[in-house]
Backbone as CSV, one residue per row, in Angstrom:
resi,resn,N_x,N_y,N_z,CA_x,CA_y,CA_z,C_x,C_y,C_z
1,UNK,-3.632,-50.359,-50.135,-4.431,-51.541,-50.397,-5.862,-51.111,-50.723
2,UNK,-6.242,-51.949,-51.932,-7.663,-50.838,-52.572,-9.091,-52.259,-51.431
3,UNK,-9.523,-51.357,-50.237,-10.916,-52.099,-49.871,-11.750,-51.938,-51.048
4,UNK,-12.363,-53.399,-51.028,-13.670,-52.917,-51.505,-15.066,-52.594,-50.939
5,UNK,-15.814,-51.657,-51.644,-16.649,-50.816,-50.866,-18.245,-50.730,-51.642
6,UNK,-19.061,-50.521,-51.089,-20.652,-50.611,-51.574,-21.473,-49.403,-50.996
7,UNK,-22.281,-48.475,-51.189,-23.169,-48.044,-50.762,-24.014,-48.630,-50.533
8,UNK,-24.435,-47.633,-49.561,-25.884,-48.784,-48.554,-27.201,-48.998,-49.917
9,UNK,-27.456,-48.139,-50.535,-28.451,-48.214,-51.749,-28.121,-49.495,-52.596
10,UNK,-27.015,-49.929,-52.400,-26.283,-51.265,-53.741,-26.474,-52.406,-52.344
11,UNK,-26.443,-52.763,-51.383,-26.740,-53.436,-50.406,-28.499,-54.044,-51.020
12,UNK,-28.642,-55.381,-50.336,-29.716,-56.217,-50.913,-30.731,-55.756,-49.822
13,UNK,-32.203,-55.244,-50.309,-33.415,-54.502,-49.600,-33.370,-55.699,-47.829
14,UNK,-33.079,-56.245,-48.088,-33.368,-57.485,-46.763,-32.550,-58.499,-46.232
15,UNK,-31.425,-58.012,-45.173,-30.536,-58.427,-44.858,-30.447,-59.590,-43.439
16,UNK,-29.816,-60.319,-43.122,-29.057,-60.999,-44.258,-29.781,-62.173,-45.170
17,UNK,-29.422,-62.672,-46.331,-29.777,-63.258,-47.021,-29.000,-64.598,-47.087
18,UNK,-29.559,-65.674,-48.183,-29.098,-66.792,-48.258,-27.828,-66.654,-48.217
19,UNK,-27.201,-65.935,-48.742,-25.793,-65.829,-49.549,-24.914,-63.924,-49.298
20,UNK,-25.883,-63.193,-48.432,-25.107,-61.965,-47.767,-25.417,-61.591,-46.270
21,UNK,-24.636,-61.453,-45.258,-24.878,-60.865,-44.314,-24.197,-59.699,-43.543
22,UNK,-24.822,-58.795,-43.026,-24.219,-57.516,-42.632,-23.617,-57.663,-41.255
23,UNK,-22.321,-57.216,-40.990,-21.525,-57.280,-39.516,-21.507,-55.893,-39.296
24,UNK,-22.015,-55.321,-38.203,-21.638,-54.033,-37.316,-20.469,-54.201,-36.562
25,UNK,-19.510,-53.796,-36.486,-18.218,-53.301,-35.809,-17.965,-52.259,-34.576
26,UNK,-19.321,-51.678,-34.791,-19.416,-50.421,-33.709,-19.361,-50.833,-32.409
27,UNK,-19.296,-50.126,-30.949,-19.340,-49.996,-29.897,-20.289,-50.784,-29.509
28,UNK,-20.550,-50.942,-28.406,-21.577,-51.528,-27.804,-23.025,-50.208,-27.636
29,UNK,-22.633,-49.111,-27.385,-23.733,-48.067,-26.938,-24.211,-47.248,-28.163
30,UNK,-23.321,-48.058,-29.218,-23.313,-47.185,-30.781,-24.215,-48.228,-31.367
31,UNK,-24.503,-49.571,-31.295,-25.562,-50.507,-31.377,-26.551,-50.543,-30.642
32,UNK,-26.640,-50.087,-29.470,-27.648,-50.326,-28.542,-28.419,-48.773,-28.796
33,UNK,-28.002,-47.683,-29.290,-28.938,-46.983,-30.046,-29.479,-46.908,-31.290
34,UNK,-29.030,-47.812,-32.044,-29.378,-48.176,-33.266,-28.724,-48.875,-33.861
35,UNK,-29.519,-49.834,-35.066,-28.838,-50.709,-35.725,-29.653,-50.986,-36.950
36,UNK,-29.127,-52.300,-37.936,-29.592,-52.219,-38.915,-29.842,-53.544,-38.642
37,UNK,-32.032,-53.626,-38.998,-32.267,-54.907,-38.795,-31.483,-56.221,-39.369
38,UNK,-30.998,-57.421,-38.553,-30.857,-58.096,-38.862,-29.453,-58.454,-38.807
39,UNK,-28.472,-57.457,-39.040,-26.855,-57.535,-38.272,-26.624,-58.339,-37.539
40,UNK,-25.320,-58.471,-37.519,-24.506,-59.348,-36.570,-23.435,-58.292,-35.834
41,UNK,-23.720,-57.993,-34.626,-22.666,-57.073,-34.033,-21.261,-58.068,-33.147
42,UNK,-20.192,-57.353,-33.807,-19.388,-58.117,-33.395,-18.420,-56.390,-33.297
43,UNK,-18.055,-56.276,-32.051,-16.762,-54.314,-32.345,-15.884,-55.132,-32.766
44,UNK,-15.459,-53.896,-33.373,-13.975,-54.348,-33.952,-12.529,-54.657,-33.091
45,UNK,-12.300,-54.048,-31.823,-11.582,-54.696,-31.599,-11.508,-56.284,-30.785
46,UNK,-13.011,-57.005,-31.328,-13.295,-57.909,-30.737,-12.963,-58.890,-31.932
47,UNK,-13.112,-58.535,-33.363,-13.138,-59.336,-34.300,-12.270,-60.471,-34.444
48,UNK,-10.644,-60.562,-33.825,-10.051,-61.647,-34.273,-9.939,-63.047,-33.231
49,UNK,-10.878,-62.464,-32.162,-10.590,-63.184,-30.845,-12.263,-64.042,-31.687
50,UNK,-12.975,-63.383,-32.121,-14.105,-63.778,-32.195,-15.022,-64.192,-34.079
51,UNK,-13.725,-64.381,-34.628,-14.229,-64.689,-36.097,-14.848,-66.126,-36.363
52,UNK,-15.049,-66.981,-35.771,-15.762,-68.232,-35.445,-17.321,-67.662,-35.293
53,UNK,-17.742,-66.545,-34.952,-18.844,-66.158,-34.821,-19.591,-64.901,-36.161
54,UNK,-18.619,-64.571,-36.683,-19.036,-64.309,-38.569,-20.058,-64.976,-38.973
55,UNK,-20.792,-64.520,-39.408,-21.986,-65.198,-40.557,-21.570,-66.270,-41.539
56,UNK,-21.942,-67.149,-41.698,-21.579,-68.617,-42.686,-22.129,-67.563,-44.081
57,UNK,-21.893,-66.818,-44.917,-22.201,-65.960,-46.215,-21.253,-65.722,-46.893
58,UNK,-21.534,-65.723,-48.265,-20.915,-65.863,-49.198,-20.250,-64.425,-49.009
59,UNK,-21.184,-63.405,-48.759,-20.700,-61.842,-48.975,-20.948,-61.411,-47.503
60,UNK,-19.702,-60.700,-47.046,-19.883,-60.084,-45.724,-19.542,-58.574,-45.782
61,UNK,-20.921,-57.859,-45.543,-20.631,-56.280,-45.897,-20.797,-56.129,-44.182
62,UNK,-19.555,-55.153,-44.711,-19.453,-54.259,-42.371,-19.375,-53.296,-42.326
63,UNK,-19.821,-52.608,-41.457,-20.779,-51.500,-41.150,-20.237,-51.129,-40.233
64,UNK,-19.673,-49.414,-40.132,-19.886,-48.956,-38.615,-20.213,-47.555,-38.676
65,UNK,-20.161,-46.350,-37.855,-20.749,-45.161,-38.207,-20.380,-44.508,-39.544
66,UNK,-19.414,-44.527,-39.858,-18.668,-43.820,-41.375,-17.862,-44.268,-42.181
67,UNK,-17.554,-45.489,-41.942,-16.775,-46.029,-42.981,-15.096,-46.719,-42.864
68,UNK,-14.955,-45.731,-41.593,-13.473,-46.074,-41.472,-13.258,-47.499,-40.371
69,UNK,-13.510,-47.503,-39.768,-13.407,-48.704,-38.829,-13.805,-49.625,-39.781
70,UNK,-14.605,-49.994,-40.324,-15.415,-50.777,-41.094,-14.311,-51.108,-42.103
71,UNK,-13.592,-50.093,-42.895,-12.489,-50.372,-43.756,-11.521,-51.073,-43.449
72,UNK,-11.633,-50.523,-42.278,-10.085,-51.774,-41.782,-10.618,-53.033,-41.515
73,UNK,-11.865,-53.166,-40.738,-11.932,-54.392,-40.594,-12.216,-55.534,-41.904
74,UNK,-12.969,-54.769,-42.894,-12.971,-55.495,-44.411,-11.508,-55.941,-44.735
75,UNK,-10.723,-54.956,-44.629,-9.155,-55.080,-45.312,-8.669,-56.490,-44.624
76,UNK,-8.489,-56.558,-43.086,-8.399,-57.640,-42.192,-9.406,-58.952,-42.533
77,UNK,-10.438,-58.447,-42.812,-11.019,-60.081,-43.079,-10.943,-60.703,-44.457
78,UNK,-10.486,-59.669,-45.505,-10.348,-60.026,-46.458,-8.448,-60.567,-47.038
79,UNK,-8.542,-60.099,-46.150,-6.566,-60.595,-45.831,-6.570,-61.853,-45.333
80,UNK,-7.507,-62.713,-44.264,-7.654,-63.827,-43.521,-8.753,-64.644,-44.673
81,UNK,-9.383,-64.466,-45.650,-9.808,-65.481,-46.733,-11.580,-64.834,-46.469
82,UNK,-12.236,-64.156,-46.028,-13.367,-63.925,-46.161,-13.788,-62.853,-47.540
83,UNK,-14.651,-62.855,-47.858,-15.000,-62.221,-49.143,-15.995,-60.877,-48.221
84,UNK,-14.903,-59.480,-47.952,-16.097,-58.916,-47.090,-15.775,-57.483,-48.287
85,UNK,-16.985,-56.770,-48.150,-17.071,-55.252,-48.568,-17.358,-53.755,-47.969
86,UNK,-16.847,-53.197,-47.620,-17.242,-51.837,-46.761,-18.477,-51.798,-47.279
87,UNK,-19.224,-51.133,-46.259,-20.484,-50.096,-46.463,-19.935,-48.845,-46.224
88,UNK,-19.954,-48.096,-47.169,-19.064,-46.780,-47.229,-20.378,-45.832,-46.645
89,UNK,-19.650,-44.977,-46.467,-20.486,-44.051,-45.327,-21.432,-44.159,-44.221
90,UNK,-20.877,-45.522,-43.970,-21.278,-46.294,-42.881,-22.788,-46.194,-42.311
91,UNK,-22.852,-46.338,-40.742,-25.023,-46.317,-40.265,-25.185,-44.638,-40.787
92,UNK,-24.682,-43.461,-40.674,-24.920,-42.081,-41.357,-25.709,-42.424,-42.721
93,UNK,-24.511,-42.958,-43.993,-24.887,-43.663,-44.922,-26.297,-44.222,-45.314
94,UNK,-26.304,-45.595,-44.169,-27.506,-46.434,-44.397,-28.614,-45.686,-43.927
95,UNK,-28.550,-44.933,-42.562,-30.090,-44.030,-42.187,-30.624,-42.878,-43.218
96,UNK,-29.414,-42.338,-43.895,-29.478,-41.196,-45.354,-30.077,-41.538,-45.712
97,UNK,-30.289,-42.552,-46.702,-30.950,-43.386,-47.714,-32.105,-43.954,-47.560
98,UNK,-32.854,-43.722,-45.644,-33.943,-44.286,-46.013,-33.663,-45.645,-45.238
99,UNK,-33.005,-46.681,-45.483,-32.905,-47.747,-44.956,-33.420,-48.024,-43.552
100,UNK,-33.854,-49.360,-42.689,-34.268,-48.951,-41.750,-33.316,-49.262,-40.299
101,UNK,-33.748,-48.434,-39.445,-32.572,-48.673,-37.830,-33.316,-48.715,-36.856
102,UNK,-32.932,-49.878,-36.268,-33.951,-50.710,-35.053,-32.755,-50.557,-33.743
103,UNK,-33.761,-50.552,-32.518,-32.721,-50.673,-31.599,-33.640,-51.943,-30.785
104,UNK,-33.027,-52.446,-29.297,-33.843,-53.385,-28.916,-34.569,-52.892,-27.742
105,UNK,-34.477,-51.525,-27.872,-35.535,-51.141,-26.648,-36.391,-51.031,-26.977
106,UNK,-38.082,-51.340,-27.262,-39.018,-51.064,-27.632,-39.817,-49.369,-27.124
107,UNK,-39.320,-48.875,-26.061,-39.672,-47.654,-25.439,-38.926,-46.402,-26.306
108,UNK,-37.903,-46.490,-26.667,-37.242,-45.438,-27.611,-37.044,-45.578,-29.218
109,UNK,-36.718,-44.817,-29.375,-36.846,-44.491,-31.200,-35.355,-44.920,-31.464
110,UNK,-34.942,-45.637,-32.501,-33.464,-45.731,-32.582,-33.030,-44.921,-34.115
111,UNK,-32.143,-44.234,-33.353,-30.886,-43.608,-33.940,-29.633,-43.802,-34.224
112,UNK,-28.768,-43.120,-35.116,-27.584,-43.448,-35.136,-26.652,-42.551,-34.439
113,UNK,-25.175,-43.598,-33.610,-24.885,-42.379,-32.579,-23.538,-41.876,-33.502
């Protein structure tokens, strides 16, 4: 089954927008060291108990450290009627490029784990 997939550079400078928003899939301690402003963290094996809580967006790109978790969960939401796209090479990916990663501790620097 062909996902579809985006690099973080093809992703819109300021997320989420009228019409795109970004879902993290990762862990709980894999968000709580970093993230990408403005996400919606939902892990993946939380997603089907909890898809009522998805972003109301036209485009749903998901995110997790590299790509693969993230793939499946695109494949799955795009199987259930959502219009979603991998972020291929996942938070690695998005921190490469520059993009920015916030965590909510104000005392530490956030990283990707």
């Amino acid at each position: 089954m062909h996902v579809p997939g985006a690099a973080p550079e093809e992703l819109p400078a300021e997320l989420p927008t009228a019409d795109a928003a970004l879902v993290d899939v990762r862990e709980q301690d894999e968000w709580a060291a970093g993230h990408a402003p403005g996400a919606v963290h939902i892990p993946m094996g939380e997603i089907p108990q909890r898809l009522d809580e998805l972003p109301e967006a036209d485009q749903l790109y998901v995110i997790c450290r590299s790509g693969g978790r993230s793939a499946r969960v695109t494949a799955y939401l795009n199987a259930n009627g959502w219009d979603a796209v991998n972020v291929e090479n996942g938070m690695h990916g998005w921190a490469a490029t520059g993009r920015p990663v916030v965590n909510d501790d104000p005392g530490t620097e956030a990283y990707v784990l």
